[in-house]
OpenMM code with the backbone's topology and positions (N, CA, C; nanometers):
from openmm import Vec3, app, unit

residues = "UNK UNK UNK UNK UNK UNK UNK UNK UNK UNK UNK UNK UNK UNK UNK UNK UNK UNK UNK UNK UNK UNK UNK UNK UNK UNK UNK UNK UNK UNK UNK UNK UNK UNK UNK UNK UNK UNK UNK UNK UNK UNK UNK UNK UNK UNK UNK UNK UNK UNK UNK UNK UNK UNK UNK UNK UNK UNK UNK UNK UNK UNK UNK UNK UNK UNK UNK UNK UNK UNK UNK UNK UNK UNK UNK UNK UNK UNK UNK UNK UNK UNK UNK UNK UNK UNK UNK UNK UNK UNK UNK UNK UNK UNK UNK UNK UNK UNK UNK UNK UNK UNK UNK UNK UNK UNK UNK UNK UNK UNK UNK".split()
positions = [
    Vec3(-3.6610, -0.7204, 8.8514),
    Vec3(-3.5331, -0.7050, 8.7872),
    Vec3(-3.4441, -0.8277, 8.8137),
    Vec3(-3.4531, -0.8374, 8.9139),
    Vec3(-3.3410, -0.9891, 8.9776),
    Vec3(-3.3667, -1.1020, 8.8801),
    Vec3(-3.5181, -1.0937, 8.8723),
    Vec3(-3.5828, -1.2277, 8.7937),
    Vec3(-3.5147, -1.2635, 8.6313),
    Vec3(-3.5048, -1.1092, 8.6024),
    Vec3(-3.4856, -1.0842, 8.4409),
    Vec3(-3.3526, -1.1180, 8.4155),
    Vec3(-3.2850, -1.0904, 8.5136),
    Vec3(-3.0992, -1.0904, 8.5310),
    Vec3(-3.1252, -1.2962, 8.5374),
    Vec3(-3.1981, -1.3344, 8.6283),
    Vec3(-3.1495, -1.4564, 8.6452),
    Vec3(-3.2224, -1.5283, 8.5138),
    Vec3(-3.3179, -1.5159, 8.4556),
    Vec3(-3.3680, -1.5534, 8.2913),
    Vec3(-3.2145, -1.5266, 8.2269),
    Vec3(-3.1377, -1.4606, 8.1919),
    Vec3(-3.0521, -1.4094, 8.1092),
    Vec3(-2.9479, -1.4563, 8.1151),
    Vec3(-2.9404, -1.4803, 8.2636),
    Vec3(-2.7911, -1.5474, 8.3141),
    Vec3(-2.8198, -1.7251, 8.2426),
    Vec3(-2.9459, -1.8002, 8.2446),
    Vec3(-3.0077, -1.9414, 8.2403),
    Vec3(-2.9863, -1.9096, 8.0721),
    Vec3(-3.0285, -1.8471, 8.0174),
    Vec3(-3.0151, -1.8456, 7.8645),
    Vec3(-2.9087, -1.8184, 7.8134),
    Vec3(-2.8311, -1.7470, 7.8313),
    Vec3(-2.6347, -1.6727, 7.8179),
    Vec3(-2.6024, -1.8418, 7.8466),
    Vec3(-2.6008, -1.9121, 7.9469),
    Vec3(-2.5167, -2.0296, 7.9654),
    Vec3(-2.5933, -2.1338, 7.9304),
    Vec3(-2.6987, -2.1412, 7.8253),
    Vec3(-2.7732, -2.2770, 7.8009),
    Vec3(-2.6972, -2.1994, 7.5997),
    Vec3(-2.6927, -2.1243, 7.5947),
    Vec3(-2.6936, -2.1019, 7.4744),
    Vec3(-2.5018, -2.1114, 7.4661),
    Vec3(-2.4284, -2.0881, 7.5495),
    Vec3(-2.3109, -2.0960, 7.5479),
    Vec3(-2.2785, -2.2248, 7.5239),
    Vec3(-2.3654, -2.3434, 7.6136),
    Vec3(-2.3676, -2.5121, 7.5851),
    Vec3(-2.3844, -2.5098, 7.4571),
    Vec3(-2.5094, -2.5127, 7.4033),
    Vec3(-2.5607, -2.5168, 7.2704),
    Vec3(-2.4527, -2.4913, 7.1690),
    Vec3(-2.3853, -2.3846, 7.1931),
    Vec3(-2.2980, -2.3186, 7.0487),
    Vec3(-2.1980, -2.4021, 7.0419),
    Vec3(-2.1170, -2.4643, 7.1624),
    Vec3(-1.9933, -2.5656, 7.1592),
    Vec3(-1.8736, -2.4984, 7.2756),
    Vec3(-1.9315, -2.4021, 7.3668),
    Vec3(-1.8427, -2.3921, 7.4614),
    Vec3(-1.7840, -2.5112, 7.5221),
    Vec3(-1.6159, -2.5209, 7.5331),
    Vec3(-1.5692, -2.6803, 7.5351),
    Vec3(-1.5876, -2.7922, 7.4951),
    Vec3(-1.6637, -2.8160, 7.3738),
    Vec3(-1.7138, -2.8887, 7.2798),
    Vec3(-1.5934, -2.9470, 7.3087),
    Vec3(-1.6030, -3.0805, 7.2574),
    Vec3(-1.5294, -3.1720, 7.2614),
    Vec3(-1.5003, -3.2111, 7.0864),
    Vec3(-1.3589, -3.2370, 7.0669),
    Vec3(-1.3395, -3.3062, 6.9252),
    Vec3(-1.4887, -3.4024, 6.8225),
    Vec3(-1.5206, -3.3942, 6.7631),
    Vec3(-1.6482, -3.5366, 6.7661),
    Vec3(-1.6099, -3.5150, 6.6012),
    Vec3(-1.4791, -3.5230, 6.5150),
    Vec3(-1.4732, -3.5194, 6.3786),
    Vec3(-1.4116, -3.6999, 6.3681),
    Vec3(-1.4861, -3.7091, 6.2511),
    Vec3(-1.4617, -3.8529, 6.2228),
    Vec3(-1.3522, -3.9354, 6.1926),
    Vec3(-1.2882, -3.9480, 6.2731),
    Vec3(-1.1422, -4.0483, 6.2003),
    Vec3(-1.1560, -4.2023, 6.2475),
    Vec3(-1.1439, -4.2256, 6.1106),
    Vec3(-1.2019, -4.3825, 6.0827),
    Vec3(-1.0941, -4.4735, 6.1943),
    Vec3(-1.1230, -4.5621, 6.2487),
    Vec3(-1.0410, -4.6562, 6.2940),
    Vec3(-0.9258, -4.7691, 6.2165),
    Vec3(-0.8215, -4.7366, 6.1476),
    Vec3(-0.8066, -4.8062, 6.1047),
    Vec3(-0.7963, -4.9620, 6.1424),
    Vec3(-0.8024, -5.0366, 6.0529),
    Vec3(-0.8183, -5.2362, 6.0964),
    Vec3(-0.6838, -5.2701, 6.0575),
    Vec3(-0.5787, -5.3261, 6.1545),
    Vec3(-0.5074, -5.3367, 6.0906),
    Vec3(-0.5158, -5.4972, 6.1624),
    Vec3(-0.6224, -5.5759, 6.1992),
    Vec3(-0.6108, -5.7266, 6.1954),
    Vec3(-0.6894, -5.7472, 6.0668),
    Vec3(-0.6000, -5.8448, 6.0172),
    Vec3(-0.6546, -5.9006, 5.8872),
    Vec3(-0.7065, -6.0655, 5.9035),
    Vec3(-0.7912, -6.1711, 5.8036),
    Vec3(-0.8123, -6.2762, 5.8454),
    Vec3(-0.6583, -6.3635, 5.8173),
    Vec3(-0.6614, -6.4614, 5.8554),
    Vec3(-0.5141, -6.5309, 5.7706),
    Vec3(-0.4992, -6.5251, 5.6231),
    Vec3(-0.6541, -6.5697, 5.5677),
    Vec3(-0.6216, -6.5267, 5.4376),
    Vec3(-0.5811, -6.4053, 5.3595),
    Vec3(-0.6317, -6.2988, 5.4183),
    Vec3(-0.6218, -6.1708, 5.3702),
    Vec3(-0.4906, -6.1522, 5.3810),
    Vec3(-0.3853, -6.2254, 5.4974),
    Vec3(-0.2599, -6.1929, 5.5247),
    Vec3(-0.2169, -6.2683, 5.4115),
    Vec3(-0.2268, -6.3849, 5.3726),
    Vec3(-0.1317, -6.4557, 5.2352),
    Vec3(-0.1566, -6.3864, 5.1444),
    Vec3(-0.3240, -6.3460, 5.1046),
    Vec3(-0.3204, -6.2576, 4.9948),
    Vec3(-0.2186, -6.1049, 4.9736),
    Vec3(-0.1956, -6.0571, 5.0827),
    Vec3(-0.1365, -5.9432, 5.0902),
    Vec3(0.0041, -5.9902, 5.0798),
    Vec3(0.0421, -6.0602, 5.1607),
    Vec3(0.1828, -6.1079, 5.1394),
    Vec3(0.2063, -6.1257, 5.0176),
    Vec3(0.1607, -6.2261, 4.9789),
    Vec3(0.1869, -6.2342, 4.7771),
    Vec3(0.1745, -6.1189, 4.6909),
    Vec3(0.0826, -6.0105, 4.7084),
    Vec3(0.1253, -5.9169, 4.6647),
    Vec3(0.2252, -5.8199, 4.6698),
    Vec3(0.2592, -5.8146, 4.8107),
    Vec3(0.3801, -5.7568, 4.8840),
    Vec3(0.4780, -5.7991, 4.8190),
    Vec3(0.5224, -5.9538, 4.7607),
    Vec3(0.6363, -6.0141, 4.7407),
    Vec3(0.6388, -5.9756, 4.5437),
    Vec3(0.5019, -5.9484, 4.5377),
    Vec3(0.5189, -5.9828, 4.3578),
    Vec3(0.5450, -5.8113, 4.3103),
    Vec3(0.5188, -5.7236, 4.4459),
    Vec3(0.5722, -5.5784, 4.4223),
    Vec3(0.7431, -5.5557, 4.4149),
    Vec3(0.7663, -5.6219, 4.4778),
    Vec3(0.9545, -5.6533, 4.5563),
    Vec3(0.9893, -5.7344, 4.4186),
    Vec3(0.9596, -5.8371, 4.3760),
    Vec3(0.9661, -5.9091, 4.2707),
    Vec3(0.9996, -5.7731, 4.1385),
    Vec3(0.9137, -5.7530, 4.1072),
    Vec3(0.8672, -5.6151, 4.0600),
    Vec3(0.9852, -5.5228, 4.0066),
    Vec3(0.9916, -5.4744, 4.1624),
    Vec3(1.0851, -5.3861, 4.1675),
    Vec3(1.2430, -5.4300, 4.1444),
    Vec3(1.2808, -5.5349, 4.1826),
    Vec3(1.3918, -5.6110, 4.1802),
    Vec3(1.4327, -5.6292, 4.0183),
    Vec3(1.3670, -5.6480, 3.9536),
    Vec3(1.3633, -5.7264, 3.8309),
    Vec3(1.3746, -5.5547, 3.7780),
    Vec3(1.3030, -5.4824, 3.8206),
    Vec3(1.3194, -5.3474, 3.7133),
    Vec3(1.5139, -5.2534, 3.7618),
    Vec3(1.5251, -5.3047, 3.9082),
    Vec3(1.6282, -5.2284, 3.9458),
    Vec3(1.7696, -5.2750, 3.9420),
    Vec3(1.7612, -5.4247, 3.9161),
    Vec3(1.8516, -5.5226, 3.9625),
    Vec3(1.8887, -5.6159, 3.8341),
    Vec3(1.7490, -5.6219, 3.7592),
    Vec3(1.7925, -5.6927, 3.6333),
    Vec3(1.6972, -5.8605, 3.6577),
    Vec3(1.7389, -5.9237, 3.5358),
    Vec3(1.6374, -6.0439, 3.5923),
    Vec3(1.6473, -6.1207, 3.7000),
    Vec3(1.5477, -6.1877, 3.7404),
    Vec3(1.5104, -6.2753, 3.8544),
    Vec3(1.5495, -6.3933, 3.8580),
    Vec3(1.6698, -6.4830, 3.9366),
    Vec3(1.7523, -6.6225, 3.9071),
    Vec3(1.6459, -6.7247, 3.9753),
    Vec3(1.6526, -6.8569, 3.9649),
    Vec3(1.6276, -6.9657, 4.0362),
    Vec3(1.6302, -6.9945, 4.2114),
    Vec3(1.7770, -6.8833, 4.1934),
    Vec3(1.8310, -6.9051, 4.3280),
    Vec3(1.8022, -6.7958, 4.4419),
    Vec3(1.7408, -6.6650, 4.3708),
    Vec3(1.6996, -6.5764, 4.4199),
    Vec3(1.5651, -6.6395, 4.5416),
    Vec3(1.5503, -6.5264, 4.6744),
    Vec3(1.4494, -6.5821, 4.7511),
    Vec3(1.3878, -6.4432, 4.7831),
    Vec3(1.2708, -6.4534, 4.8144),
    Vec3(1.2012, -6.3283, 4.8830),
    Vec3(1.1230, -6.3426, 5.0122),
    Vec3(1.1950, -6.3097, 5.1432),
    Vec3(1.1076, -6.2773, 5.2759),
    Vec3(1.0814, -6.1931, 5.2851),
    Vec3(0.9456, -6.2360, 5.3418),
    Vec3(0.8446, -6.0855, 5.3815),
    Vec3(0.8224, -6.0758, 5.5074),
    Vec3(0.8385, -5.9783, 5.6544),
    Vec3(0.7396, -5.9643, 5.7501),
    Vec3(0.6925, -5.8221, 5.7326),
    Vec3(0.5737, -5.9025, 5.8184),
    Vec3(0.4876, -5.7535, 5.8440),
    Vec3(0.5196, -5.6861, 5.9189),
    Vec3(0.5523, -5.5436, 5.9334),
    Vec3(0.5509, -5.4554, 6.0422),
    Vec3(0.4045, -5.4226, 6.1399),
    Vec3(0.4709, -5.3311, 6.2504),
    Vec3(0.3349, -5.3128, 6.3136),
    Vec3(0.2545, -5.2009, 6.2693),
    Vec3(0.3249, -5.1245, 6.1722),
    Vec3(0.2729, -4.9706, 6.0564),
    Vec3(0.1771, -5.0321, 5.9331),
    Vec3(0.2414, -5.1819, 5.8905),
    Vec3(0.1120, -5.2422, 5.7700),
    Vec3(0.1993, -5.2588, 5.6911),
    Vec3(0.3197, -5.2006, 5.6830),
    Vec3(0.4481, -5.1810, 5.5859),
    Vec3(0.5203, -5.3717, 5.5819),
    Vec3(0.5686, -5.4214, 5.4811),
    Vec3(0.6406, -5.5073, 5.4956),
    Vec3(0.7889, -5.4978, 5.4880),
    Vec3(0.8694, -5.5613, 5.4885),
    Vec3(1.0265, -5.5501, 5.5346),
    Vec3(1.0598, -5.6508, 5.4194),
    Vec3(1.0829, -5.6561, 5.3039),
    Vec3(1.1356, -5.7577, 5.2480),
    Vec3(1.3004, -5.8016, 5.2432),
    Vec3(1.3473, -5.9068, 5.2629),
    Vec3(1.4851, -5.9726, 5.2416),
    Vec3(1.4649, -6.0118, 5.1190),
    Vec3(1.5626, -5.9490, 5.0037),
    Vec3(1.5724, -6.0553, 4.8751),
    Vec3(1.7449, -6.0855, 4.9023),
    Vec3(1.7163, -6.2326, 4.8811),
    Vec3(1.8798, -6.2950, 4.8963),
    Vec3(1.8784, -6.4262, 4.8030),
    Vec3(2.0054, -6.4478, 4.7854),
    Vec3(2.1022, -6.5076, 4.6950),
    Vec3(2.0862, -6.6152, 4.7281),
    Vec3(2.0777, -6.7905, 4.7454),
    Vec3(2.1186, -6.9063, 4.7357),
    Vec3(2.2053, -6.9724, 4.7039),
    Vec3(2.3116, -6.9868, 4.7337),
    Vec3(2.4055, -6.9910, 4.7090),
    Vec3(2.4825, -7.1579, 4.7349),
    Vec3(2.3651, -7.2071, 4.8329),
    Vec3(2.4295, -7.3573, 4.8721),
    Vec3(2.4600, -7.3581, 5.0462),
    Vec3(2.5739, -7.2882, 5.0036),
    Vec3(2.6280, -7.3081, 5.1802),
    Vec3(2.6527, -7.1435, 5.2624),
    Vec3(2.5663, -7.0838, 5.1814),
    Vec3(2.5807, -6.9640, 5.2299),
    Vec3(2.4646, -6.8426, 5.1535),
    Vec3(2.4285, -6.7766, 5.1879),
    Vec3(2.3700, -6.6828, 5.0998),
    Vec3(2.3973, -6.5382, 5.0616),
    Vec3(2.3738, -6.5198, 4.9699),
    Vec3(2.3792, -6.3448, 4.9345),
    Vec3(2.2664, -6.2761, 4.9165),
    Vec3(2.2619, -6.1481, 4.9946),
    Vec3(2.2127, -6.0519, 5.0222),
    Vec3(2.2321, -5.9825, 4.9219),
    Vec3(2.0625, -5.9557, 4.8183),
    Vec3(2.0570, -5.8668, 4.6775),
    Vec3(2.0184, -5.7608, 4.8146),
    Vec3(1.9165, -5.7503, 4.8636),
    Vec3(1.8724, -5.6001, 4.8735),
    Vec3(1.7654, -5.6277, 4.9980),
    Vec3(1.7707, -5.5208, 5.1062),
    Vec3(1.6100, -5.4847, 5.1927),
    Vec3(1.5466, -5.4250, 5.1489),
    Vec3(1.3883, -5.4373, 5.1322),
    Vec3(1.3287, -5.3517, 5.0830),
    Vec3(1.2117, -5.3326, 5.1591),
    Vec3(1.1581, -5.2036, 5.1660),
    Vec3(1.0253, -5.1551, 5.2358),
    Vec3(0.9454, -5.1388, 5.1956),
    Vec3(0.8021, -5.2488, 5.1717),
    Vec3(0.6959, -5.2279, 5.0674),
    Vec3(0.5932, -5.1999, 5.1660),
    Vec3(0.4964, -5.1143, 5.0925),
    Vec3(0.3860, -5.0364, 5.1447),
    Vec3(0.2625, -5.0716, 5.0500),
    Vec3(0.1886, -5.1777, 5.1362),
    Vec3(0.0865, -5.2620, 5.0518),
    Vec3(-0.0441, -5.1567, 4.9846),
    Vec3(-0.0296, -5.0715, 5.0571),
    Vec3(-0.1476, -4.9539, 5.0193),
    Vec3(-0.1225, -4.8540, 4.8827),
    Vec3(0.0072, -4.8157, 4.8690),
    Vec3(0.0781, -4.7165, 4.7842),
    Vec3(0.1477, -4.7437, 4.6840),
    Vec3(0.1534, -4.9174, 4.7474),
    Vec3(0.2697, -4.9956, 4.6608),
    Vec3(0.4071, -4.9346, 4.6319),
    Vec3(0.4298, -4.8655, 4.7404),
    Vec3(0.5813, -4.8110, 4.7100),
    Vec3(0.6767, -4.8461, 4.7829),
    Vec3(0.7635, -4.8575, 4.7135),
    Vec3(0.9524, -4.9827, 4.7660),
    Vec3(1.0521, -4.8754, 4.7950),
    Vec3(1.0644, -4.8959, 4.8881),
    Vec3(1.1885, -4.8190, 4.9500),
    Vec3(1.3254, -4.9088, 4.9607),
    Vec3(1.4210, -4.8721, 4.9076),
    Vec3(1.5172, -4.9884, 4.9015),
    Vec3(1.6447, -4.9550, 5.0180),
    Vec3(1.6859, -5.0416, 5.0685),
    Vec3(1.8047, -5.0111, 5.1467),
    Vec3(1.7378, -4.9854, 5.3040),
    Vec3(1.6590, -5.0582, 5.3263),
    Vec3(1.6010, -5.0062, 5.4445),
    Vec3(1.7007, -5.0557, 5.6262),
    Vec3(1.7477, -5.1431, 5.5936),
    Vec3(1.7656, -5.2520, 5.6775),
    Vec3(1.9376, -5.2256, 5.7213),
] * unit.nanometer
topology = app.Topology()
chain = topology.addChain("A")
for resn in residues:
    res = topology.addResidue(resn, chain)
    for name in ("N", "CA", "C"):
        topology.addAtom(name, app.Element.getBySymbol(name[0]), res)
């Protein structure tokens, strides 16, 4: 009898392993990459800027000579754009904007 109890007890806790008692997470979430090569960064940037461009021109009206567009990258993938004025000895501030190179969507007034 002892023998049968201790078979049962070895199988109850090999089969408890087996099923996922305390299993650990093991579902796939991709790593995202968020180092890019340098090029991939100009390429993205220029798109970043021609989305802001984009948007500017649809919200703001046309695009001047004097108009400028900075871009940085955030540490989310998101860019931060400055569009400003030229003005000579001073500049004007059209608008901040928050472009999202993946969704392509502009959030304005961020800043």
């Amino acid at each position: 009898m002892k023998q049968f109890k201790m078979k049962m007890l070895v199988i109850l806790a090999v089969a408890a392993i087996v099923s996922g008692c305390g299993k650990v997470d093991t579902t796939y979430k991709p790593k995202e990459n968020t180092e890019l090569t340098k090029e991939e960064k100009v390429a993205e940037e220029r798109m970043v800027i021609q989305i802001a461009k984009n948007y500017v021109k649809k919200t703001y009206g046309e695009i001047t000579d004097h108009q400028h567009f900075d871009a940085k990258r955030e540490k989310d993938g998101t860019y931060t754009v400055h569009v400003y004025r030229d003005l000579g000895d001073h500049n004007e501030g059209i608008a901040w904007l928050n472009v999202n190179p993946k969704t392509k969507k502009v959030i304005d007034g961020v800043n």
